[in-house]
PASE-578113 format. One record per atom (N, C-alpha, C): x, z negated, y negated; atom name; residue number from 1. Coordinates in steps of 0.02 Angstrom, whole numbers. Layout:
// PASE-578113
<<X Z Y> CA NUM>
...
// end
This chain:
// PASE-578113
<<-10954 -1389 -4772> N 1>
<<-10946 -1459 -4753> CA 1>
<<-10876 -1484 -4771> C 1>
<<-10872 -1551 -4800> N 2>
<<-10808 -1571 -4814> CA 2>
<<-10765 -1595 -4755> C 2>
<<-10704 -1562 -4769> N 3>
<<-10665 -1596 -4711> CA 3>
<<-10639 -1653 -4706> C 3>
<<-10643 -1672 -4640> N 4>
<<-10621 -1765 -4620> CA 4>
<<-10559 -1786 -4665> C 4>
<<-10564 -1821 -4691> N 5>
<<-10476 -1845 -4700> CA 5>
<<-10453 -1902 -4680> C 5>
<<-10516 -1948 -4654> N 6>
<<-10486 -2014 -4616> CA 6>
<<-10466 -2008 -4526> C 6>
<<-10433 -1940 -4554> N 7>
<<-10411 -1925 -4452> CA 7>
<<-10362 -1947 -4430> C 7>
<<-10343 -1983 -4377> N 8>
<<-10323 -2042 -4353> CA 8>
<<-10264 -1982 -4299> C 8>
<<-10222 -2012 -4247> N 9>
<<-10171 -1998 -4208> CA 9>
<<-10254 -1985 -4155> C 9>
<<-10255 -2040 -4136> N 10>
<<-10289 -2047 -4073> CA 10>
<<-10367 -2002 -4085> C 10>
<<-10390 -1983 -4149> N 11>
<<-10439 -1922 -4152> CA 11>
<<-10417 -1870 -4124> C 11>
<<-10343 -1844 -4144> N 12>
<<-10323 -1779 -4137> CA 12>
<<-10314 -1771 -4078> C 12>
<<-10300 -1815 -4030> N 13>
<<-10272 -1829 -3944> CA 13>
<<-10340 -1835 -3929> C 13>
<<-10416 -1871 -3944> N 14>
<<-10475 -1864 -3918> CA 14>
<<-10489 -1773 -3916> C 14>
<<-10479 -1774 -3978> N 15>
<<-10531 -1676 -3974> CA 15>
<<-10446 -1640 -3932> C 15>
<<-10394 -1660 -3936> N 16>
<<-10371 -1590 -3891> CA 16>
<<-10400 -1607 -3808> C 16>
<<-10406 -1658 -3797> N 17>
<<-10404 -1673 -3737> CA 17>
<<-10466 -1640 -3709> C 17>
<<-10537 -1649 -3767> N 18>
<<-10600 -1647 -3743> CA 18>
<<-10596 -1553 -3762> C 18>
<<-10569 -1532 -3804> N 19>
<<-10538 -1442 -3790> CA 19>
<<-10528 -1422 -3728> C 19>
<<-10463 -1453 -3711> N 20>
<<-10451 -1413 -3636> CA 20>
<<-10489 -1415 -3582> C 20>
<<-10515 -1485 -3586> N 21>
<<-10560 -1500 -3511> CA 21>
<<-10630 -1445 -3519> C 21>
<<-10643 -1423 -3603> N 22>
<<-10725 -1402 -3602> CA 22>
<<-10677 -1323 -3584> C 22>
<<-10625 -1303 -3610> N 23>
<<-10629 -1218 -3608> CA 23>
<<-10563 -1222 -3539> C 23>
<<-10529 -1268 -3529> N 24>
<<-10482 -1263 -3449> CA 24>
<<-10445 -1215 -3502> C 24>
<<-10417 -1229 -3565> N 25>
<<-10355 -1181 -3583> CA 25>
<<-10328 -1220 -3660> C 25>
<<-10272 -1212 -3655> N 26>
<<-10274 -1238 -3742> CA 26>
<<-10289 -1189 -3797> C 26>
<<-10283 -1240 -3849> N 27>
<<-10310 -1194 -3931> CA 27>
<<-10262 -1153 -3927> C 27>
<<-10308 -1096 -3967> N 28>
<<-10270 -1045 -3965> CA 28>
<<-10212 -1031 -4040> C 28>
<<-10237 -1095 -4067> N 29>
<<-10200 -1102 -4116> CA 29>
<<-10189 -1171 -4148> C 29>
<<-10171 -1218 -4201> N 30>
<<-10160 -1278 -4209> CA 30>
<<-10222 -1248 -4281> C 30>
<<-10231 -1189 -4313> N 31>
<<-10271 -1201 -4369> CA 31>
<<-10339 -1175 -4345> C 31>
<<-10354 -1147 -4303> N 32>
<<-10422 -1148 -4256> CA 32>
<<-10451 -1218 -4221> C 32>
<<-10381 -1243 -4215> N 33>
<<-10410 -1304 -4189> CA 33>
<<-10424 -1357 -4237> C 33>
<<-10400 -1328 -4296> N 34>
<<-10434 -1403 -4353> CA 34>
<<-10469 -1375 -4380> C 34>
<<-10497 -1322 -4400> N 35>
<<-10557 -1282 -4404> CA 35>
<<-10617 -1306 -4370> C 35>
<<-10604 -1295 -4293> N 36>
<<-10655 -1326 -4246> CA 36>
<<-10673 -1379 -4265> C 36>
<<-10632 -1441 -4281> N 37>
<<-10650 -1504 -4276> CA 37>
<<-10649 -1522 -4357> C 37>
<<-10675 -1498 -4398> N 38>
<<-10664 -1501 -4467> CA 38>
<<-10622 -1541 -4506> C 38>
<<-10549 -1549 -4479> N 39>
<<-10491 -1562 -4544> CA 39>
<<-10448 -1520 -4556> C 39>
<<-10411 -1544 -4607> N 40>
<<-10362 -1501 -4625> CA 40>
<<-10299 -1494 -4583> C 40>
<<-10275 -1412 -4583> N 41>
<<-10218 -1416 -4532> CA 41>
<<-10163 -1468 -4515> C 41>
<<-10146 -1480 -4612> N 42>
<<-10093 -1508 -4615> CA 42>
<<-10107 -1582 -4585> C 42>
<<-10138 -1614 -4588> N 43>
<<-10160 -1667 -4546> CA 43>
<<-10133 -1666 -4477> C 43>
<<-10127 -1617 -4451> N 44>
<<-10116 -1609 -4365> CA 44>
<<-10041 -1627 -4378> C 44>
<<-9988 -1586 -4439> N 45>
<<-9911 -1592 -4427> CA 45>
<<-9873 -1656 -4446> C 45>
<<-9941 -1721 -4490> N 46>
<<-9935 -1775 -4504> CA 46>
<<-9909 -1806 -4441> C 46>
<<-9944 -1797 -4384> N 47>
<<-9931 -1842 -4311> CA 47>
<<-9874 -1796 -4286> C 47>
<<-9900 -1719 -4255> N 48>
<<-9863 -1688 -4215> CA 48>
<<-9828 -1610 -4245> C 48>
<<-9797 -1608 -4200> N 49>
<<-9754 -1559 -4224> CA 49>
<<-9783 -1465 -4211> C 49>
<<-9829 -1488 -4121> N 50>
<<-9823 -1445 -4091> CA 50>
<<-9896 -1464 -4042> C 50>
<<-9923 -1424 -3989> N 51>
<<-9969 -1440 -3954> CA 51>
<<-9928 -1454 -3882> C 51>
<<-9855 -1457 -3899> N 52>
<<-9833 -1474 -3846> CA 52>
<<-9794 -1567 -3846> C 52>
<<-9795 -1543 -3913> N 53>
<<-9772 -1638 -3934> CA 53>
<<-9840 -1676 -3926> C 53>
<<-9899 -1634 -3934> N 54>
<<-9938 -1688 -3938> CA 54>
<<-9956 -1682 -3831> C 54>
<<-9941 -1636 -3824> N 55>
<<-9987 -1675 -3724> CA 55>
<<-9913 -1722 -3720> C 55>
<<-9842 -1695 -3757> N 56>
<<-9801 -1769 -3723> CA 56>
<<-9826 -1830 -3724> C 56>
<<-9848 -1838 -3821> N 57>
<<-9877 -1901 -3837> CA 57>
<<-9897 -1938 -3803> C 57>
<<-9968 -1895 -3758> N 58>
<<-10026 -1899 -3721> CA 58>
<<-10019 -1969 -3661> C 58>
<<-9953 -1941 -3619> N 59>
<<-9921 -1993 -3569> CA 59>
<<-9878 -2036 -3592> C 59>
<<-9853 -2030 -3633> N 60>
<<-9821 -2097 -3669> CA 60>
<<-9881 -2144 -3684> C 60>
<<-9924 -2143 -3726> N 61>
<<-9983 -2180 -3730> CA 61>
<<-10019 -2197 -3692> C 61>
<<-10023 -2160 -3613> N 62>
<<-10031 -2175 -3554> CA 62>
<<-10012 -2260 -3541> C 62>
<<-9930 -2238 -3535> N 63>
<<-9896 -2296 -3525> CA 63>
<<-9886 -2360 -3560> C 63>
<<-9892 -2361 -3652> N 64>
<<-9905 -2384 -3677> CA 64>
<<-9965 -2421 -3677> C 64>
<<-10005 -2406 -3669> N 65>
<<-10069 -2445 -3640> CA 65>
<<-10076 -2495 -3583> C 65>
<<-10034 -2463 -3546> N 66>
<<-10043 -2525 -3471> CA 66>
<<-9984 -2575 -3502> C 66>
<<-9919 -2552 -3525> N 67>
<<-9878 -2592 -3550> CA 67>
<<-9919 -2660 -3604> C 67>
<<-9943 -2648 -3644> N 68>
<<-9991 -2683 -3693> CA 68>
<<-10030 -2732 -3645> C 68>
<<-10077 -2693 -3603> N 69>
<<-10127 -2746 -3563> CA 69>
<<-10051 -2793 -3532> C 69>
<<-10012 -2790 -3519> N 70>
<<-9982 -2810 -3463> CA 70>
<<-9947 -2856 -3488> C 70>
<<-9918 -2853 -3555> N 71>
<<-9894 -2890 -3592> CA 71>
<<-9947 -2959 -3643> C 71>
<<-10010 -2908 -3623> N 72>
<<-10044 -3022 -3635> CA 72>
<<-10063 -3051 -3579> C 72>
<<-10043 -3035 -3525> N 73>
<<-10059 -3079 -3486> CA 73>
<<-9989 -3112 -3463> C 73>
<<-10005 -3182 -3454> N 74>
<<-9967 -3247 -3443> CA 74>
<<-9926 -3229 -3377> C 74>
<<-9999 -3229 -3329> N 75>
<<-9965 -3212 -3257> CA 75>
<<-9911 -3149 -3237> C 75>
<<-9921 -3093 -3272> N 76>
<<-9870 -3048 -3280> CA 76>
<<-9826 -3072 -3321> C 76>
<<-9796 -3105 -3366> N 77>
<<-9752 -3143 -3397> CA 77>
<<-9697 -3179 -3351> C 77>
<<-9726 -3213 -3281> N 78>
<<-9705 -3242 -3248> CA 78>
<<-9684 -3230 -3194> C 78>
<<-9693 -3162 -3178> N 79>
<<-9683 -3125 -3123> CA 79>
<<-9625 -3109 -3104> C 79>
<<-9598 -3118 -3058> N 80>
<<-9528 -3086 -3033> CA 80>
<<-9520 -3005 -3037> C 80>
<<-9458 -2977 -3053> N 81>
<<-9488 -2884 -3061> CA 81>
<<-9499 -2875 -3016> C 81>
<<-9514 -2875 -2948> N 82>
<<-9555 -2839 -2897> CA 82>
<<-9636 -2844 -2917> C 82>
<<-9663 -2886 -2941> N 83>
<<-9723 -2907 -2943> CA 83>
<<-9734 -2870 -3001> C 83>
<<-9699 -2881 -3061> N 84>
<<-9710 -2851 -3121> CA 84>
<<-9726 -2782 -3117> C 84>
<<-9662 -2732 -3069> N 85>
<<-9676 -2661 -3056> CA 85>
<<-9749 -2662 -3038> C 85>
<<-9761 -2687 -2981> N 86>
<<-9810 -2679 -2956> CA 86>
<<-9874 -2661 -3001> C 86>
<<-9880 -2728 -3055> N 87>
<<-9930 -2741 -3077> CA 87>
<<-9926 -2683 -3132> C 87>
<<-9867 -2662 -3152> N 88>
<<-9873 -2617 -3207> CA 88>
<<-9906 -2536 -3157> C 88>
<<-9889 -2521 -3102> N 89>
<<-9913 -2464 -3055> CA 89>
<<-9990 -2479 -3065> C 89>
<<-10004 -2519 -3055> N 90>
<<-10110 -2538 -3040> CA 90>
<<-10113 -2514 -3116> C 90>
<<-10104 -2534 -3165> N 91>
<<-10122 -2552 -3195> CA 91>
<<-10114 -2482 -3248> C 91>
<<-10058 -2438 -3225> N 92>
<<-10043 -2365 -3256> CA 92>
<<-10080 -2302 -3231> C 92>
<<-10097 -2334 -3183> N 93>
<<-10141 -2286 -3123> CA 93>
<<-10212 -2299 -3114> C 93>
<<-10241 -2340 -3160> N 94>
<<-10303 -2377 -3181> CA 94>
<<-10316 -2306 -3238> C 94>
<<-10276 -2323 -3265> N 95>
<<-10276 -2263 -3334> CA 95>
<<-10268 -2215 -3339> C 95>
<<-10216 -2165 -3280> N 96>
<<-10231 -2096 -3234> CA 96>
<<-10301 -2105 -3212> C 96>
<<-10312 -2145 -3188> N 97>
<<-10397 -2135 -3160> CA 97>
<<-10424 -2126 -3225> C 97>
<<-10428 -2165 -3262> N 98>
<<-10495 -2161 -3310> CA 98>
<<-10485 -2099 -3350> C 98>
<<-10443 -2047 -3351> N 99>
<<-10425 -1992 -3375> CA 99>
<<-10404 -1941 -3319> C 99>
<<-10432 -1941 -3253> N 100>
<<-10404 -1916 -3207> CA 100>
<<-10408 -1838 -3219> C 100>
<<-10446 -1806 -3240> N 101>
<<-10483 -1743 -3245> CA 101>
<<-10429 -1707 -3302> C 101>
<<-10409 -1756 -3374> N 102>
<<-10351 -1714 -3403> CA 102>
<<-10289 -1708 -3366> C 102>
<<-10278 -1778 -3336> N 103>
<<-10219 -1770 -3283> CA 103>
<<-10205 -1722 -3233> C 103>
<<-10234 -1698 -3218> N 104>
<<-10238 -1658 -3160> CA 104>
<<-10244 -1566 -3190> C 104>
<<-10291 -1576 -3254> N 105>
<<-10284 -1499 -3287> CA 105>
<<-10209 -1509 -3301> C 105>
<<-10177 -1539 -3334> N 106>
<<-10105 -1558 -3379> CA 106>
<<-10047 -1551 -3330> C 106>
<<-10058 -1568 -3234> N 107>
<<-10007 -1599 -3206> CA 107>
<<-10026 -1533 -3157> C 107>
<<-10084 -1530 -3113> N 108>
<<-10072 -1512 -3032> CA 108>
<<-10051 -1444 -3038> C 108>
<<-10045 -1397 -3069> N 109>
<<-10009 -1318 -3082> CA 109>
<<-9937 -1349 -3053> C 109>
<<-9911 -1416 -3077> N 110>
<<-9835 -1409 -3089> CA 110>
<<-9821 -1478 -3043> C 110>
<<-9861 -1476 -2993> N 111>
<<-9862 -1566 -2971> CA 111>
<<-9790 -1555 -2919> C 111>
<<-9751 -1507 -2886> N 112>
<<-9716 -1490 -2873> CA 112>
<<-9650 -1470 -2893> C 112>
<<-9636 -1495 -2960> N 113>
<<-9609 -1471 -3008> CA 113>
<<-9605 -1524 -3067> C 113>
<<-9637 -1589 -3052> N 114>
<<-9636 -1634 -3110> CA 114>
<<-9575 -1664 -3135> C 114>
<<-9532 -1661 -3099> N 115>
<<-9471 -1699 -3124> CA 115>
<<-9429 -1660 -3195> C 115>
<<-9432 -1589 -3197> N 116>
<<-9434 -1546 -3230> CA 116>
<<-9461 -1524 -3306> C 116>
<<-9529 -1581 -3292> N 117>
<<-9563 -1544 -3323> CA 117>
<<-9570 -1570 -3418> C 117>
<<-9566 -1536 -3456> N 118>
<<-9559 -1557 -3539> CA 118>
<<-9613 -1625 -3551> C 118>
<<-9665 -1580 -3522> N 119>
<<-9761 -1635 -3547> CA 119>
<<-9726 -1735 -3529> C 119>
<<-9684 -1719 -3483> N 120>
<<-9675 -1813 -3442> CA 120>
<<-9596 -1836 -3511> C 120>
<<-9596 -1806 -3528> N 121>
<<-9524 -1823 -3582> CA 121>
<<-9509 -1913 -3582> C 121>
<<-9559 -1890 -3618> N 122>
<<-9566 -1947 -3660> CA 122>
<<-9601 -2029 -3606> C 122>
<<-9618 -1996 -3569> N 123>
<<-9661 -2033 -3503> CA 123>
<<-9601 -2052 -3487> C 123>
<<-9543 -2034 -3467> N 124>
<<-9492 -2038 -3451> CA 124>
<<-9439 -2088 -3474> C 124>
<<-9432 -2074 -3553> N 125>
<<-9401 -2120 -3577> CA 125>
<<-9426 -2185 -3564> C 125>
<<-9484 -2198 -3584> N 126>
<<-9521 -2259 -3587> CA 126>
<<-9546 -2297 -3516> C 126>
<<-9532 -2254 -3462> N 127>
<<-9526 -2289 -3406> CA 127>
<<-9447 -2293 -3372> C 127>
<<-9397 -2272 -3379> N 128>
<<-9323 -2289 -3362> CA 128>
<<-9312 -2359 -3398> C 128>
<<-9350 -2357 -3481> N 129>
<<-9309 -2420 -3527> CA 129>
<<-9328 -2477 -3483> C 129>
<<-9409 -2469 -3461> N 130>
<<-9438 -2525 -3446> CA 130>
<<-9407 -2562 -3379> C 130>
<<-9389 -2523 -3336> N 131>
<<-9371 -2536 -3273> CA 131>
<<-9296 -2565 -3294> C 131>
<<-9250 -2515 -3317> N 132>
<<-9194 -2581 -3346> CA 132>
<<-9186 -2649 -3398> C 132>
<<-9259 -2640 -3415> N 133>
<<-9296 -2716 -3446> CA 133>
<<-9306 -2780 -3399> C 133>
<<-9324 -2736 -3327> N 134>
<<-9347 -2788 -3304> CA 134>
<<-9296 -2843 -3248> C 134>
<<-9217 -2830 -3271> N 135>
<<-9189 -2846 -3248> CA 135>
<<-9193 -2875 -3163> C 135>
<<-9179 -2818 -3134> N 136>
<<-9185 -2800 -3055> CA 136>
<<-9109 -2845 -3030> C 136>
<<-9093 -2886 -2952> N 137>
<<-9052 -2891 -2970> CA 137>
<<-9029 -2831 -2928> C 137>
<<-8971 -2831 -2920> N 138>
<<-8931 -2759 -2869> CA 138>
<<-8874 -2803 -2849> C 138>
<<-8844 -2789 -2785> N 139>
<<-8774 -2780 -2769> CA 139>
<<-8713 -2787 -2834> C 139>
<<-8692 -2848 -2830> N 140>
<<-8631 -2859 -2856> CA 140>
<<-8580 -2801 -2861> C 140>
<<-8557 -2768 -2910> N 141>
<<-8523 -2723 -2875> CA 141>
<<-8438 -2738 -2916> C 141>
<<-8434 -2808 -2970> N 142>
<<-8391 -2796 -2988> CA 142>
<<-8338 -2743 -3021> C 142>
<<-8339 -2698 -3033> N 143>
<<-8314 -2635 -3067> CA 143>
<<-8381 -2606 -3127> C 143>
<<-8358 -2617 -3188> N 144>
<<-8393 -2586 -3226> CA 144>
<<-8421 -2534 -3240> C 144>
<<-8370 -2458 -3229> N 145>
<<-8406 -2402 -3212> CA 145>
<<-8428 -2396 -3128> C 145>
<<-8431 -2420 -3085> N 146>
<<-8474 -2429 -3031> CA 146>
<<-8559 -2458 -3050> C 146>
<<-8557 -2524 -3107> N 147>
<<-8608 -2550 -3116> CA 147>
<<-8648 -2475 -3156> C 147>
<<-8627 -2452 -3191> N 148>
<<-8652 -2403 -3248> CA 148>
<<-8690 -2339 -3207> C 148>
<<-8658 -2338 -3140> N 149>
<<-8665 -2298 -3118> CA 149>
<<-8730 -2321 -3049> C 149>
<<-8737 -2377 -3049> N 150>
<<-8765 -2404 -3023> CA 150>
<<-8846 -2429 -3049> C 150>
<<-8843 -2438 -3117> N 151>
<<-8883 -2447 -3156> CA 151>
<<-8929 -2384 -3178> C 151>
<<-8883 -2315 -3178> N 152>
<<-8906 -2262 -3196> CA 152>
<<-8972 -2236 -3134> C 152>
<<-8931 -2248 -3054> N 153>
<<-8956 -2211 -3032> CA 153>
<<-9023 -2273 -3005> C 153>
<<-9033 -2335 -3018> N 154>
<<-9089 -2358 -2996> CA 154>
<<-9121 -2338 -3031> C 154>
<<-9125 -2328 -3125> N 155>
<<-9172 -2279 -3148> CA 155>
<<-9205 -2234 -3123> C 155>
<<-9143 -2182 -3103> N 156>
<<-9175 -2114 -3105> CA 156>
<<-9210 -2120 -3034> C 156>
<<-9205 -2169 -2981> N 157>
<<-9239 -2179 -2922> CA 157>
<<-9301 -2215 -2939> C 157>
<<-9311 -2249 -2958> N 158>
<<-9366 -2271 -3004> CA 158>
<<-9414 -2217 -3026> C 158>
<<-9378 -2177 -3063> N 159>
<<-9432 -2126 -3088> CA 159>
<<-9451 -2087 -3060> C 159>
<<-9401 -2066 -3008> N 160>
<<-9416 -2009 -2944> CA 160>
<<-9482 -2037 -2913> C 160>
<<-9485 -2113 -2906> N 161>
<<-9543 -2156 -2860> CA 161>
<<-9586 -2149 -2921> C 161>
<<-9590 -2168 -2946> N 162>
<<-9662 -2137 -3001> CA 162>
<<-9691 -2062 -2984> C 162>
<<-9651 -2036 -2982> N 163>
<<-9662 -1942 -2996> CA 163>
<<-9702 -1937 -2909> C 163>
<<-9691 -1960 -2867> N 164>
<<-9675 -1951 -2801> CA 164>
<<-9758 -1977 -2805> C 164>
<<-9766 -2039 -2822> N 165>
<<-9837 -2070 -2826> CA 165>
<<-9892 -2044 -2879> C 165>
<<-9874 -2008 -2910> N 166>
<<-9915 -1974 -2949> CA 166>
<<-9937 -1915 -2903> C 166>
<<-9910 -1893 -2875> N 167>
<<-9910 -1823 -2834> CA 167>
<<-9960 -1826 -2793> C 167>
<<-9945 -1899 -2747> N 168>
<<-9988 -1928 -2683> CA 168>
<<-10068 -1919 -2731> C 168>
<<-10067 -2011 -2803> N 169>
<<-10124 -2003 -2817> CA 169>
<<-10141 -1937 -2824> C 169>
<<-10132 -1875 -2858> N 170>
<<-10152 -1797 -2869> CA 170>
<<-10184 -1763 -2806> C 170>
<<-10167 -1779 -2755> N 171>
<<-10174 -1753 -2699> CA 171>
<<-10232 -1800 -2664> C 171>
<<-10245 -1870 -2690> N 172>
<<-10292 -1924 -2627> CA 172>
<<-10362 -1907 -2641> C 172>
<<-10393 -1898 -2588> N 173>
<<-10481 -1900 -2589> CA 173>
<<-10508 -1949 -2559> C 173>
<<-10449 -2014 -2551> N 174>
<<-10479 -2084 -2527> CA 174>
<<-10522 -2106 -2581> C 174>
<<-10590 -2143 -2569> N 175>
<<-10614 -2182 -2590> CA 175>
<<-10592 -2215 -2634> C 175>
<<-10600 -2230 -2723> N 176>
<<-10563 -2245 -2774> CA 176>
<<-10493 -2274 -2756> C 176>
<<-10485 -2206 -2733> N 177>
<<-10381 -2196 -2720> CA 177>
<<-10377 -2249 -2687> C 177>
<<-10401 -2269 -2634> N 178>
<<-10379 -2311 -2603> CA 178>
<<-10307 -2321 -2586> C 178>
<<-10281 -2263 -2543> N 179>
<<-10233 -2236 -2513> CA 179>
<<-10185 -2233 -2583> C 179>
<<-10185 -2209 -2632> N 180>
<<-10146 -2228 -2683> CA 180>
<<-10112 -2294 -2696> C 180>
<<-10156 -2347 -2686> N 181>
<<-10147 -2431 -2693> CA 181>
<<-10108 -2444 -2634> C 181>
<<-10112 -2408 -2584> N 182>
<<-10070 -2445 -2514> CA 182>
<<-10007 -2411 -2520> C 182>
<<-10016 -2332 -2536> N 183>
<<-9945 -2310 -2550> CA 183>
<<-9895 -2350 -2610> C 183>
<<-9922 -2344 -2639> N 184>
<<-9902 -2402 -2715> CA 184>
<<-9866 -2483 -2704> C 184>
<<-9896 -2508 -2640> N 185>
<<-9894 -2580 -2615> CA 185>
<<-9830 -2552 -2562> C 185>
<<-9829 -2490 -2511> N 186>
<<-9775 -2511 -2470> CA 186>
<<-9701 -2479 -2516> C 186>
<<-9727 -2445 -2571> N 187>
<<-9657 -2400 -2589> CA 187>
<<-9626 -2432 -2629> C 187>
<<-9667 -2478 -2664> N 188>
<<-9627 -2519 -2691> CA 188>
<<-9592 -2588 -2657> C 188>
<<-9635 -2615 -2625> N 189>
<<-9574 -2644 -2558> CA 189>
<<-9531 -2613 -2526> C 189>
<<-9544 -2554 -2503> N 190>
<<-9495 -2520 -2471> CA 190>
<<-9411 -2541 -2527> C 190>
<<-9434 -2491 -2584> N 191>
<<-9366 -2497 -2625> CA 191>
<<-9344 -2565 -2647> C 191>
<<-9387 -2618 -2651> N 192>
<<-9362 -2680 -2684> CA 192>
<<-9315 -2710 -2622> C 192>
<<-9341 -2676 -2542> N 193>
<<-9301 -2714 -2473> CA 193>
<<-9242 -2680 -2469> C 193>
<<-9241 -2610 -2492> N 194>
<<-9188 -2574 -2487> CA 194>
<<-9117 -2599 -2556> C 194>
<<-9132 -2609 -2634> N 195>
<<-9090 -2644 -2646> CA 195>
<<-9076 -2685 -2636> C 195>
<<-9104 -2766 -2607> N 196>
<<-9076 -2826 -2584> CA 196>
<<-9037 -2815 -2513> C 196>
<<-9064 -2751 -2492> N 197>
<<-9022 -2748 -2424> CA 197>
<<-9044 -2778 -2367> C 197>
<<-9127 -2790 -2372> N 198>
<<-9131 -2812 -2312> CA 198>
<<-9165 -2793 -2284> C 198>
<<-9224 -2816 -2183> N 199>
<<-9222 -2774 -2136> CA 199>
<<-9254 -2711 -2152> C 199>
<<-9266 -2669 -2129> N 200>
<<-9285 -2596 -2145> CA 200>
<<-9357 -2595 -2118> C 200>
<<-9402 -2643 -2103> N 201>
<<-9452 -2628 -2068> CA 201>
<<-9494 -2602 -2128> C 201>
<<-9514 -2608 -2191> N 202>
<<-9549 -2591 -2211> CA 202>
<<-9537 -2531 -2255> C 202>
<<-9452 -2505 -2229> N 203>
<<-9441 -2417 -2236> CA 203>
<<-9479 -2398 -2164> C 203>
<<-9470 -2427 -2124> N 204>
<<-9503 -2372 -2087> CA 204>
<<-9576 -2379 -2086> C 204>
<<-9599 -2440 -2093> N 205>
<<-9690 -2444 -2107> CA 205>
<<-9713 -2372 -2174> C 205>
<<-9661 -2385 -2237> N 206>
<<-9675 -2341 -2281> CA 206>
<<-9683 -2250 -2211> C 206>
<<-9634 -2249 -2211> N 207>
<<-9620 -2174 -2166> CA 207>
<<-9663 -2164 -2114> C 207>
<<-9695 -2217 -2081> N 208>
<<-9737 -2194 -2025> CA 208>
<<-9825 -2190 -2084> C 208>
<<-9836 -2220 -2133> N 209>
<<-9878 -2174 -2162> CA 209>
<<-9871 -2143 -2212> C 209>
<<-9823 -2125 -2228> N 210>
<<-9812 -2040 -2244> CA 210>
<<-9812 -1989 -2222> C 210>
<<-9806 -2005 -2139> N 211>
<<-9796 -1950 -2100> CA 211>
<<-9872 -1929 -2086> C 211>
<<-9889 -2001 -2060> N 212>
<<-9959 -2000 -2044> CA 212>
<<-10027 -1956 -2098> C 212>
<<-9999 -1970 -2188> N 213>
<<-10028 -1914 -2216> CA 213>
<<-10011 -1850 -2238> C 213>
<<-9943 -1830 -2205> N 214>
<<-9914 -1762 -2225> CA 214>
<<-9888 -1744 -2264> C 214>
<<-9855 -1784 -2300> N 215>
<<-9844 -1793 -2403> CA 215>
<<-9778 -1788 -2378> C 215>
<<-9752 -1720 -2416> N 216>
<<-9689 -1684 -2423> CA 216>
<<-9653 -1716 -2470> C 216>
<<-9593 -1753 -2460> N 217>
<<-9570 -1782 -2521> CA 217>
<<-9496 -1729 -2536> C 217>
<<-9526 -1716 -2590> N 218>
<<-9473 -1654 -2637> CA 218>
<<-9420 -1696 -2669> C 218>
// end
């Protein structure tokens, strides 16, 4: 049989994905695996480097996707960044769902351990840029390396709250993640009340159901 040559990025990310979920292990090789799916190896090193560049890919395109939907709509256009976060969380976690089953082969071994972890790299980059896109405001702080330093760490708190909500969704057996959507709705108020600095009631609303579901925050 002749091999494919009109193989696409998003072919090669369909068959690894539909690999692991059918055998729960990866290829055991990158030329077994274009064997399996009849193209040529070199085709695979056109996109990726590695079977580990390509599960990075995997969540970058994650994010890229909700970014895209999110970006034709008007009403997200208009949104203040609290609203925007928000809508980009539904809307990234729409797409963990509809792939929940690779997510969870790819993530729950290490769901304890994600901040760490190589596979979110690139997930990473592409969610820090966005959040300092969305021009948050913060505390005046006047001093330049104060601001830098200030700027850095709402990122990396930012991403910690991603990682933190990924964990929860990994862990919820609510009813289409219900409990995901409410955690999602108070944590991100929580942090938007905590940089403007104001009352703390909805840190502690966040904390009394966290406690209430047992979710260890690492």
């Amino acid at each position: 049989m002749a091999k494919k040559k009109s193989i696409t990025q998003e072919d090669i990310i369909g068959y690894y994905m539909e690999y692991v979920l059918s055998h729960n292990e990866n290829p055991k090789s990158v030329y077994a695996f274009a064997k399996d799916n009849n193209f040529e190896e070199q085709r695979f090193y056109e996109f990726f480097a590695s079977f580990d560049s390509l599960e990075q890919s995997i969540f970058k395109i994650f994010f890229d996707n909700a970014h895209e939907v999110l970006e034709k709509s008007e009403d997200y256009i208009n949104f203040d960044p609290k609203n925007k976060l928000l809508s980009f969380y539904f809307t990234f976690f729409e797409i963990l769902t509809a792939n929940r089953s690779y997510v969870i082969y790819a993530l729950e071994s290490h769901k304890s351990s994600l901040k760490s972890m190589r596979t979110l790299v690139h997930l990473k980059k592409r969610f820090v840029n966005y959040i300092e896109h969305l021009n948050i405001k913060t505390i005046d702080l006047k001093q330049e390396q104060l601001v830098r330093i200030q700027k850095r760490s709402l990122k990396e708190t930012a991403w910690l709250q991603l990682l933190t909500t990924i964990r929860f969704w990994i862990d919820d057996t609510s009813p289409s993640f219900e409990k995901t959507d409410l955690f999602i709705e108070k944590s991100v108020k929580a942090s938007f009340d905590l940089i403007d600095v104001t009352p703390l009631k909805s840190i502690i609303d966040l904390g009394k159901f966290l406690y209430k579901e047992k979710i260890q925050m690492n």
